[in-house]
Backbone as a printed PyTorch tensor [residue, N CA C, xyz], in Angstrom:
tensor([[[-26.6150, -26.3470,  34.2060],
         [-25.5740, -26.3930,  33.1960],
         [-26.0680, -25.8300,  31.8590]],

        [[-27.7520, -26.0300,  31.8030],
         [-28.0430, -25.8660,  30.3920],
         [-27.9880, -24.1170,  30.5490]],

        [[-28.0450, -22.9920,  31.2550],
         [-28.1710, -21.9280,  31.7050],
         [-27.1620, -21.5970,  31.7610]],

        [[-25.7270, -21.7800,  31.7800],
         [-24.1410, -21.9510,  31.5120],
         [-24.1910, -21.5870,  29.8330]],

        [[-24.5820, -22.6870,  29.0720],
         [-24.0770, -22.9930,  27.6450],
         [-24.9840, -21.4100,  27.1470]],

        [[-26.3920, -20.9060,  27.3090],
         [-27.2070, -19.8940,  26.9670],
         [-26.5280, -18.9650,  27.8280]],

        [[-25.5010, -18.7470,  28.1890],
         [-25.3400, -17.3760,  28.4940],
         [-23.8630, -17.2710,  28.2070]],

        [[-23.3430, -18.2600,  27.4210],
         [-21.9780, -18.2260,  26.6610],
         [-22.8200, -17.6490,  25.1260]],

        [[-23.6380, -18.4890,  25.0530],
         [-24.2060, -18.0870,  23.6990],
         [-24.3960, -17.1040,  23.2430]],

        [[-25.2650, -16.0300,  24.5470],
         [-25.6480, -14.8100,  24.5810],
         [-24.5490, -14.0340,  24.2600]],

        [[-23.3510, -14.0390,  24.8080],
         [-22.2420, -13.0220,  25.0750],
         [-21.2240, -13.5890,  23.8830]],

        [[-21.4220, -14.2700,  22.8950],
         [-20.8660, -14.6020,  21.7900],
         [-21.7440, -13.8460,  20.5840]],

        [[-22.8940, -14.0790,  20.7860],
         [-23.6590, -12.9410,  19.8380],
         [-23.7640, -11.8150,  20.1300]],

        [[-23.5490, -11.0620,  21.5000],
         [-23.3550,  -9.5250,  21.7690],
         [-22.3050,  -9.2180,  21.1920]],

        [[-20.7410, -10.1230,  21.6550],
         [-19.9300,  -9.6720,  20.9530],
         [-19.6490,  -9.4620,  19.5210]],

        [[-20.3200, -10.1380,  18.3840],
         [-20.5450, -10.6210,  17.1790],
         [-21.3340,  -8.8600,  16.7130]],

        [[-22.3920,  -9.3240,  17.3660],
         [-23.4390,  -7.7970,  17.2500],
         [-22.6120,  -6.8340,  17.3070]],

        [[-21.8200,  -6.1250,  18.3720],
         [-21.3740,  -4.6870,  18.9470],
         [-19.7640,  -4.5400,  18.4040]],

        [[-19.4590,  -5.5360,  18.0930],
         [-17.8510,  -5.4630,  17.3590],
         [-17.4390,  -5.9320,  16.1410]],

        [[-17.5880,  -7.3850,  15.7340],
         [-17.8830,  -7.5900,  14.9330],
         [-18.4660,  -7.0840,  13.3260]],

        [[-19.6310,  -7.2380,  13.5900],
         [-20.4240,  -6.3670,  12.3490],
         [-20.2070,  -4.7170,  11.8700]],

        [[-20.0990,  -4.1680,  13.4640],
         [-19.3070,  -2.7030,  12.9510],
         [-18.1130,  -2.6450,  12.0920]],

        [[-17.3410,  -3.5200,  12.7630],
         [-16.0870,  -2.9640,  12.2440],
         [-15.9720,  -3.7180,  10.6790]],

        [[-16.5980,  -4.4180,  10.6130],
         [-16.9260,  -5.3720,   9.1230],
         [-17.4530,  -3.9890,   8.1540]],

        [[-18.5390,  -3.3420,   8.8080],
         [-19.3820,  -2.1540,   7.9900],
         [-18.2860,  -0.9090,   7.3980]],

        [[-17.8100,  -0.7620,   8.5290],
         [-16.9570,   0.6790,   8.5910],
         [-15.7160,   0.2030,   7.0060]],

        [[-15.0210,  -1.3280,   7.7510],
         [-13.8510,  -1.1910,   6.3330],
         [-14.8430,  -1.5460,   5.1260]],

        [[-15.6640,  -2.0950,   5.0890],
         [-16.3650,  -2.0540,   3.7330],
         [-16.8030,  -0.6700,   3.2740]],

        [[-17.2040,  -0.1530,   3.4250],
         [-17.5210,   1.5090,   3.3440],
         [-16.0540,   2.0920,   2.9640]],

        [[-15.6740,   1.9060,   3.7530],
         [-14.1470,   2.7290,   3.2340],
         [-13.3390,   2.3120,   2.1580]],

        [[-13.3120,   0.8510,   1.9750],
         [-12.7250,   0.3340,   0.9360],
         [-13.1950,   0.1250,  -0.2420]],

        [[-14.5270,   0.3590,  -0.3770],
         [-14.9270,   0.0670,  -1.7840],
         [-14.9890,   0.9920,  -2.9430]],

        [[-14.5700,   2.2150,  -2.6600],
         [-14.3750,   2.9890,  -3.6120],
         [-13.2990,   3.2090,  -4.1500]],

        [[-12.9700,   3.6440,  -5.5870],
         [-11.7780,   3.3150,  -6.0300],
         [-10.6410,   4.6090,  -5.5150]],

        [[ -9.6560,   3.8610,  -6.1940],
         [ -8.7580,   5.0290,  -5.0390],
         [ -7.9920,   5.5770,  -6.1900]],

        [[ -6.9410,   6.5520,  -5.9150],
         [ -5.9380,   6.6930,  -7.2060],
         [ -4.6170,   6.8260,  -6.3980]],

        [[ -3.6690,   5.8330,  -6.8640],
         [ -2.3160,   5.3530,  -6.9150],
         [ -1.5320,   5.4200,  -7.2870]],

        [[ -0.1120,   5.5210,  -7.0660],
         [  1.1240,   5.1990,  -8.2180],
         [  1.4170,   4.1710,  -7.8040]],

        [[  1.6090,   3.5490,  -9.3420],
         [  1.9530,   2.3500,  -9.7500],
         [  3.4790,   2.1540,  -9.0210]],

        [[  4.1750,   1.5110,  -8.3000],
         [  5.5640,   1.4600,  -8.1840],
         [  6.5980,   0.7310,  -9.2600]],

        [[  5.9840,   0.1940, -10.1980],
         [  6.7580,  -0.7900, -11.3790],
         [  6.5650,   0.2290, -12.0510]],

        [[  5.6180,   1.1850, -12.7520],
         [  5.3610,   1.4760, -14.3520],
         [  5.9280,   3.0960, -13.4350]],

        [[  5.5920,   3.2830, -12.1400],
         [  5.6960,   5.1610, -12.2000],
         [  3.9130,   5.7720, -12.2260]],

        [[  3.6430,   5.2310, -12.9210],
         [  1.8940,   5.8810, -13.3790],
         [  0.9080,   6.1890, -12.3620]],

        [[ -0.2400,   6.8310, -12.6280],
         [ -1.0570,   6.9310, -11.4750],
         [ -1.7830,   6.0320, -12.2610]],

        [[ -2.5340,   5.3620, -11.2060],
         [ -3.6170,   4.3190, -11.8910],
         [ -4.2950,   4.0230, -10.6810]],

        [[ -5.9570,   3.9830, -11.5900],
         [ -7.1840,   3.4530, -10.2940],
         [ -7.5680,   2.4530,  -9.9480]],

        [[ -7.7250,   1.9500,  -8.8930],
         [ -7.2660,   0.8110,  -8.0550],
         [ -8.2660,   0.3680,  -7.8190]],

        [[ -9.2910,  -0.6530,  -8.0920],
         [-10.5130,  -1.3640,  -7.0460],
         [ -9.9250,  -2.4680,  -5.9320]],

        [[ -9.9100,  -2.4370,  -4.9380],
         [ -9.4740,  -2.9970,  -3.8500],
         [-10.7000,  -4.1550,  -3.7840]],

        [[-10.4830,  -5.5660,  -3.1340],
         [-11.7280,  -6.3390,  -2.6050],
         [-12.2060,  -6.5570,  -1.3670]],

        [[-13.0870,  -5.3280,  -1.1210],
         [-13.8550,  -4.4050,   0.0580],
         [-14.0510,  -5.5590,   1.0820]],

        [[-14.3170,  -6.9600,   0.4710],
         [-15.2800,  -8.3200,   1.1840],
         [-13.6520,  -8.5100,   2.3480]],

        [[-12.8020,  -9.2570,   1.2440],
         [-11.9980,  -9.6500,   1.7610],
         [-11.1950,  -8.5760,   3.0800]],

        [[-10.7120,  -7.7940,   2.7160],
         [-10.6250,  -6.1520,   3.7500],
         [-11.5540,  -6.5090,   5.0260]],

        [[-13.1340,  -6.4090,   4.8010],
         [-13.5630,  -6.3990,   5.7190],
         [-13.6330,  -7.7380,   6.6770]],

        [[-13.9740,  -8.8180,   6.0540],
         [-13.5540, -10.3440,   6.8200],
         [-12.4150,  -9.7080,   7.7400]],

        [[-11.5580,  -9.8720,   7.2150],
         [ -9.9460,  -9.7440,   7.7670],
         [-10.0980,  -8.4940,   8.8280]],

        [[-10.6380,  -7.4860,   9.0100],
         [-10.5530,  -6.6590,   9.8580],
         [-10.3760,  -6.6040,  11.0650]],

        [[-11.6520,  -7.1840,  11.2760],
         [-11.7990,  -7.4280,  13.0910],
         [-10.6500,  -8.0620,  13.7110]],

        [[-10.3190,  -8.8440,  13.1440],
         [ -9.1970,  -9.6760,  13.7110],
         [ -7.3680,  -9.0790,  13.7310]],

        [[ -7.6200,  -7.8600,  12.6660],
         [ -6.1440,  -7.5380,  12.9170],
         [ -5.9570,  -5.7860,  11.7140]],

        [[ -4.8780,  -6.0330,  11.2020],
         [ -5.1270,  -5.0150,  10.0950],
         [ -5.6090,  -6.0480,   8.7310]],

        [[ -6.6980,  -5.2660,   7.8950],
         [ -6.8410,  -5.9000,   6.8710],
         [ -5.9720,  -6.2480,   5.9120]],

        [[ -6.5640,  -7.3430,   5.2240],
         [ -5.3170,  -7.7290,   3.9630],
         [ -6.3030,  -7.5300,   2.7660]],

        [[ -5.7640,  -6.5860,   1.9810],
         [ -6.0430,  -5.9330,   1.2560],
         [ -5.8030,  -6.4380,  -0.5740]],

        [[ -6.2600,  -6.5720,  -1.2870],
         [ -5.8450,  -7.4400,  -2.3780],
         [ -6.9070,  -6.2930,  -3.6360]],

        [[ -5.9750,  -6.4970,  -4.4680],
         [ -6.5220,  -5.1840,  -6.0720],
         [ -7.4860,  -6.3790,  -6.9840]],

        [[ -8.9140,  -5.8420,  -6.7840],
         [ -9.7980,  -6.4450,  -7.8050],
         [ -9.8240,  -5.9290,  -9.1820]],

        [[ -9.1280,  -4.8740,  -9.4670],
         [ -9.6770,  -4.1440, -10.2310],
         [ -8.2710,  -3.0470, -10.6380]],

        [[ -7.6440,  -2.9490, -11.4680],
         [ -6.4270,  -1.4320, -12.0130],
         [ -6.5440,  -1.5810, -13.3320]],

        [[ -6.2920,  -0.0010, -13.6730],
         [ -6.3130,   0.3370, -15.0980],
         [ -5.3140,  -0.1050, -15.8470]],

        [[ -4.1980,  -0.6010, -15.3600],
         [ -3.1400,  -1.0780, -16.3800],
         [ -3.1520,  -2.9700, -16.1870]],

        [[ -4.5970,  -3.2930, -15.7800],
         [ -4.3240,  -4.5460, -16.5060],
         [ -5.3500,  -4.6290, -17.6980]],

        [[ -5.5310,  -5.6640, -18.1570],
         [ -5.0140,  -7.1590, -17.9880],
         [ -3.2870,  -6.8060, -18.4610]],

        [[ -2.8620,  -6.0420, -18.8960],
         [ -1.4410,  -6.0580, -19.1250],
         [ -0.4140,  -6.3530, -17.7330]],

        [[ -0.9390,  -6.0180, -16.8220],
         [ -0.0850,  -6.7190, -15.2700],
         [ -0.3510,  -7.0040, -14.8610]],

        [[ -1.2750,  -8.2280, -15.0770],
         [ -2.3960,  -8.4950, -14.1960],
         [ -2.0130,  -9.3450, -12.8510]],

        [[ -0.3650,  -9.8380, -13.3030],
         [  0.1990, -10.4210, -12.5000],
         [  1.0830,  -9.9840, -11.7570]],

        [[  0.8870,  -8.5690, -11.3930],
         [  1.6370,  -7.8000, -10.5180],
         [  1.6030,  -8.3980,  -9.1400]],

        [[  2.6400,  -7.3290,  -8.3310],
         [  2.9690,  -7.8600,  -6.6240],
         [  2.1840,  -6.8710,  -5.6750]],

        [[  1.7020,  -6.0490,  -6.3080],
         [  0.3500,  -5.3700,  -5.9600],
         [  0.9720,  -4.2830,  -4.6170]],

        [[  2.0840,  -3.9630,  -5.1120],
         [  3.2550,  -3.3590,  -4.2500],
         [  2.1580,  -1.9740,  -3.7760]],

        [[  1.5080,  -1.5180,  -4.5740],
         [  0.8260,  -0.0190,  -4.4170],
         [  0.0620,  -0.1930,  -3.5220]],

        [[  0.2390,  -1.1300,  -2.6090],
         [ -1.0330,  -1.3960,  -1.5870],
         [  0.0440,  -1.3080,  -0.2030]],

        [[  1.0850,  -1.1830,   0.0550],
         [  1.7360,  -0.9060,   0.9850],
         [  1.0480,   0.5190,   1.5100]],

        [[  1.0410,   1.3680,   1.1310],
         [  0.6350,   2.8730,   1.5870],
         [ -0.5660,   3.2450,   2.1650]],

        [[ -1.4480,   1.9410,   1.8120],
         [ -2.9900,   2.0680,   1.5470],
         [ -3.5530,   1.9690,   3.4100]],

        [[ -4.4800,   2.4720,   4.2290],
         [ -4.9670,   2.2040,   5.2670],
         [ -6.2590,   2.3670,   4.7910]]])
């Protein structure tokens, strides 16, 4: 039985290793650089820092959810609906 539980173990950390961590790497890489956007409230183009962490958590499991750390028109909107992230992959 104890040879059961170590070879669930094993094939929980392969999977972790070979899927997991890639696909964690790949959206972090892609998401952390800033992007340039139009604003859908103001019209404007404005540069966007996305939070790469959160993106990548969320990945593996589905499409990421994507959330703005960072735009040039705040702190003035800072309480936007962050609508400019619809377009974004």
């Amino acid at each position: 039985m104890e040879t059961l539980w170590i070879l669930i173990g094993a094939v929980i950390l392969l999977g972790v290793f070979y899927v997991l961590v890639p696909t964690y790497i790949f959206t972090y890489q892609r998401l952390r650089r800033k992007r340039v956007l139009r604003c859908p409230e103001s019209g404007m183009l404005v540069e966007v820092n996305l939070d790469p962490r959160l993106a990548a958590l969320t990945s593996p499991f589905g499409k990421p959810w994507l959330r703005v750390k960072d735009c040039t028109l705040w702190p003035k909107k800072k309480n936007c609906k962050q609508e400019c992230l619809h377009g974004v992959t």
